[in-house]
C-alpha positions as CSV (number, residue, x, y, z in Angstrom):
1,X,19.8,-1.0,7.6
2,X,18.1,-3.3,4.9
3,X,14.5,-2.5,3.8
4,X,12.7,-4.7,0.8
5,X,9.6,-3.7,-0.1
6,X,7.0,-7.0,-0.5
7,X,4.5,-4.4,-2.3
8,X,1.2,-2.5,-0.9
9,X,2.6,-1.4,2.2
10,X,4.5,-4.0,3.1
11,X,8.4,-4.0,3.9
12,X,10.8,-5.7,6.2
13,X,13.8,-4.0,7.7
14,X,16.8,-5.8,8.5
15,X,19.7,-4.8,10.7
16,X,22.7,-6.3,12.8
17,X,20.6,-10.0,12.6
18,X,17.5,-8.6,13.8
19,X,14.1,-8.1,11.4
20,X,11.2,-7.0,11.6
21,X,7.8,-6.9,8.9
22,X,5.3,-4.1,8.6
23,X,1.8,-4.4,7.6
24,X,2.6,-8.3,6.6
25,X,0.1,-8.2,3.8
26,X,0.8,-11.1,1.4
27,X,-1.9,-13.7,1.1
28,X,-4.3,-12.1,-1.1
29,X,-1.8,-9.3,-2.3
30,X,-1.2,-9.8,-6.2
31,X,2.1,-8.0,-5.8
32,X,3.9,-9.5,-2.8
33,X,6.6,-12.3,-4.0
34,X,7.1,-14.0,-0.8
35,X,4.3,-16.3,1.7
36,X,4.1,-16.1,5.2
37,X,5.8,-19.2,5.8
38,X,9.1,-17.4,3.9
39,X,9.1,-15.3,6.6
40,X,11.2,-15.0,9.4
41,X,11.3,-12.3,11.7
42,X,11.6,-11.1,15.4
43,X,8.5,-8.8,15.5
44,X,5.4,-7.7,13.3
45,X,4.3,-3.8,13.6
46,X,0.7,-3.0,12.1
47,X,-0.7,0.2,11.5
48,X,-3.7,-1.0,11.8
49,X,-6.4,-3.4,11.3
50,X,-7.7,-3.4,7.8
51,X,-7.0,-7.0,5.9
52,X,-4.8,-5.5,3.5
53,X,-2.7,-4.2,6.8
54,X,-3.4,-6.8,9.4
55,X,-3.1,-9.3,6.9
56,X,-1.1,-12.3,8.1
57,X,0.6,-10.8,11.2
58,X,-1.3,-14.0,13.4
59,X,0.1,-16.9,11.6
60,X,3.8,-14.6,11.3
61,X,3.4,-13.8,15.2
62,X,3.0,-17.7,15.9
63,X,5.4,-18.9,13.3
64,X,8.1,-16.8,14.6
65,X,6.8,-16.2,18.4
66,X,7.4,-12.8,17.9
67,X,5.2,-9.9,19.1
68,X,2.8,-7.9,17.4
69,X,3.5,-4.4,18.1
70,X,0.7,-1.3,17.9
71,X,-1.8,0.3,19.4
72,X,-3.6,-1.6,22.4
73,X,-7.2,-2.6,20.7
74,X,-5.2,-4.0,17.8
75,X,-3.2,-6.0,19.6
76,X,-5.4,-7.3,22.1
77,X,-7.7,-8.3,18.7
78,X,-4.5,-10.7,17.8
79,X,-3.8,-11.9,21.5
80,X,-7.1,-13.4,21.3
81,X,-6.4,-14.8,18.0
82,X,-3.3,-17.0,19.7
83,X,-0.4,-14.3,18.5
84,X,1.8,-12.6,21.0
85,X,1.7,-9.1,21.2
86,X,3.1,-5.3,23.1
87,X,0.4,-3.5,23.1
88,X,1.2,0.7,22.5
89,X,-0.2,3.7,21.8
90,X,-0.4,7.1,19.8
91,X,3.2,9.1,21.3
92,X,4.2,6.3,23.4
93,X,8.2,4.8,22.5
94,X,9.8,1.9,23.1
95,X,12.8,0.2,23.1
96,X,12.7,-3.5,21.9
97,X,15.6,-5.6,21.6
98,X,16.1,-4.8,17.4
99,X,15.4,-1.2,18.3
100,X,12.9,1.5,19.0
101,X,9.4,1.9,18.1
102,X,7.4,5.0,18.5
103,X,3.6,5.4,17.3
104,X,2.9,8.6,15.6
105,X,-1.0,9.6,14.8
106,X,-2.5,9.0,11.2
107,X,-5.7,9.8,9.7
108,X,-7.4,6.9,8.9
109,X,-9.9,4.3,10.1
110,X,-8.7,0.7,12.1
111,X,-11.3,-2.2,12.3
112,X,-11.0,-5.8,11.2
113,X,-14.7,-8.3,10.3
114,X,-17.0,-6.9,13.0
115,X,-14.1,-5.8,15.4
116,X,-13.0,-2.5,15.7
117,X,-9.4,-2.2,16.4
118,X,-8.3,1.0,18.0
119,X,-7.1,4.1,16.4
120,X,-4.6,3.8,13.1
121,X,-1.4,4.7,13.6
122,X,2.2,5.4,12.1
123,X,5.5,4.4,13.3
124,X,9.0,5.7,13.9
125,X,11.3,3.1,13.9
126,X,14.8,3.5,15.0
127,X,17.7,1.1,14.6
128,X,21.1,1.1,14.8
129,X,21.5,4.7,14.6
130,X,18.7,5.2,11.5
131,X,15.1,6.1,12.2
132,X,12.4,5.2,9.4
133,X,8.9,6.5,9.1
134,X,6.0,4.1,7.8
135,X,3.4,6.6,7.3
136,X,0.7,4.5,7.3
137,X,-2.7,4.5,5.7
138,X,-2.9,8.4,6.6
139,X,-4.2,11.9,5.0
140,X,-1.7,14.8,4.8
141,X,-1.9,16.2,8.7
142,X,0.3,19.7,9.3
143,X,1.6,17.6,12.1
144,X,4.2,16.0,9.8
145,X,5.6,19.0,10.5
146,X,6.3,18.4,13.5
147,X,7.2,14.7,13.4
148,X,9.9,16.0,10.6
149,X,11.5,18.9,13.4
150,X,11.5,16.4,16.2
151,X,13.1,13.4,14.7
152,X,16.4,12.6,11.7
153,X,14.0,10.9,9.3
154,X,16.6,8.9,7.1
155,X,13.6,7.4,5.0
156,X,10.1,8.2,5.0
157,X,7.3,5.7,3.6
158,X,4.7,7.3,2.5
159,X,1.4,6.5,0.5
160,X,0.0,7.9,-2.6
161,X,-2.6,5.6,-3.8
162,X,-5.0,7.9,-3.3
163,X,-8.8,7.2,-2.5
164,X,-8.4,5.6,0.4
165,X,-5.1,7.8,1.5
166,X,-3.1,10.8,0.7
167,X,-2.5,11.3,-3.5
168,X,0.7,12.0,-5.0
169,X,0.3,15.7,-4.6
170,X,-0.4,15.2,-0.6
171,X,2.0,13.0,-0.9
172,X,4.6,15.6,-2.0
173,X,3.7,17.7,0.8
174,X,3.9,15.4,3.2
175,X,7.5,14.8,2.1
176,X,8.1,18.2,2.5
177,X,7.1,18.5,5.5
178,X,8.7,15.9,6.8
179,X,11.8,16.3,5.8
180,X,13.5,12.8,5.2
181,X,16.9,11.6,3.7
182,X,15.2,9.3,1.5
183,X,11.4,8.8,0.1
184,X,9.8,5.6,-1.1
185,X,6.1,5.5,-2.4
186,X,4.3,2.6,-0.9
187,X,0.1,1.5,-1.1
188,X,-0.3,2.4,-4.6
189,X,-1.4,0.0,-8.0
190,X,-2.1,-3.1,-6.0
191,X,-5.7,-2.6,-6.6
192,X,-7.1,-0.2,-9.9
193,X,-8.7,2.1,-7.4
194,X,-5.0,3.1,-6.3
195,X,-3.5,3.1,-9.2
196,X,-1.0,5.7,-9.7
197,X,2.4,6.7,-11.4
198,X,5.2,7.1,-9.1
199,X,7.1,8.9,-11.3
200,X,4.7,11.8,-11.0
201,X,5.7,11.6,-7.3
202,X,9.4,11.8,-8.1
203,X,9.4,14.6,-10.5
204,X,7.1,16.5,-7.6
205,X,10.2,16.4,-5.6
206,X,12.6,17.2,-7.9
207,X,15.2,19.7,-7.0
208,X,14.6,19.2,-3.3
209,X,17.1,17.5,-0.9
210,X,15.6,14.5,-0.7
211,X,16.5,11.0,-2.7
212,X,13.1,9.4,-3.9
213,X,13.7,5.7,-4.2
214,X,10.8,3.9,-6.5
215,X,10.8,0.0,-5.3
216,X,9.0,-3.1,-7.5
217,X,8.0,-5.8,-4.9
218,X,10.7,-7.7,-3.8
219,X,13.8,-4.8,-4.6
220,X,15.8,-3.7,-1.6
221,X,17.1,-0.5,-0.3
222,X,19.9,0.2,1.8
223,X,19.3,3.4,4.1
């Protein structure tokens, strides 16, 4: 499995010819390196429905006629906007043909012009084998706990921009908590209010059995 990071809290995973983008914020996101029309995929998954989530998940839906996966009011939103969609919700799985996708809670807020969209969410994704956690915008919740005892988290993507989600320090926590193989900061310095140093993040995990993988827009990581 292939994930490269397109900054904020955007990524796209790759495995065995199959693709799919989270939070497809790049028009308007001064660290993403690819457009929307770069990008070819088999399904979008938003957290939720803040621009700098939502982003351009309609014109990527209709581009690629691939669904827009998460939680029912979000979805519906895009159906009306001419995207295909599966609509979900908080504990409910999945199995699409590029893999699995479950919705885990997160603490945050979901609404998009005058629209509200639903409840945030995470996801578990699981393909080919390896199951990665895009935390979403989220607070630390002691329920990580449990997300990390019920499910092999090979990499966990978690935020730490602070304000508007968890810090580093929650951040470290969370990672704790949930137990993954591998860490990667995401939804930090695209903005100044979120600016932060990664590298505080690593050291806060140092000595603990996890491998903390720092990506610049555009690098890749294989899990």
């Amino acid at each position: 499995m292939k994930l490269t990071y397109q900054g904020h809290s955007c990524f796209i995973v790759e495995c065995k010819g199959q693709s799919i983008i989270i939070d497809p914020f790049l028009n308007g996101n001064p660290l993403a390196k690819i457009t929307p029309k770069d990008v070819t995929v088999n399904a979008v998954l938003v957290t939720h429905g803040h621009g700098d989530h939502l982003g351009d998940a309609v014109e990527i839906s209709k581009k690629n006629n691939a669904p827009i996966i998460g939680t029912f009011e979000l979805v519906n939103y895009c159906l009306a906007k001419g995207a295909t969609g599966h609509a979900m919700h908080i504990g409910g799985g999945h199995n699409f043909p590029f893999g699995r996708v479950k919705l885990t809670i997160a603490h945050h807020g979901s609404s998009i012009d005058t629209a509200a969209t639903g409840n945030p969410c995470g996801f578990l994704i699981t393909i080919d084998g390896k199951t990665v956690y895009h935390a979403g915008d989220t607070g630390l919740f002691s329920d990580m706990a449990l997300i990390g005892e019920t499910n092999s988290i090979d990499c966990a993507l978690v935020p730490i921009g602070d304000n508007f989600t968890m810090g580093v320090d929650d951040a470290i926590r969370a990672v704790g908590m949930l137990k993954p193989r591998i860490a990667v900061p995401m939804h930090y310095n695209t903005f100044d209010l979120i600016k932060q140093d990664p590298e505080a993040f690593r050291r806060g995990l140092a000595g603990k059995q996890v491998r903390v993988e720092i990506l610049k827009p555009g690098e890749t990581l294989e899990v």
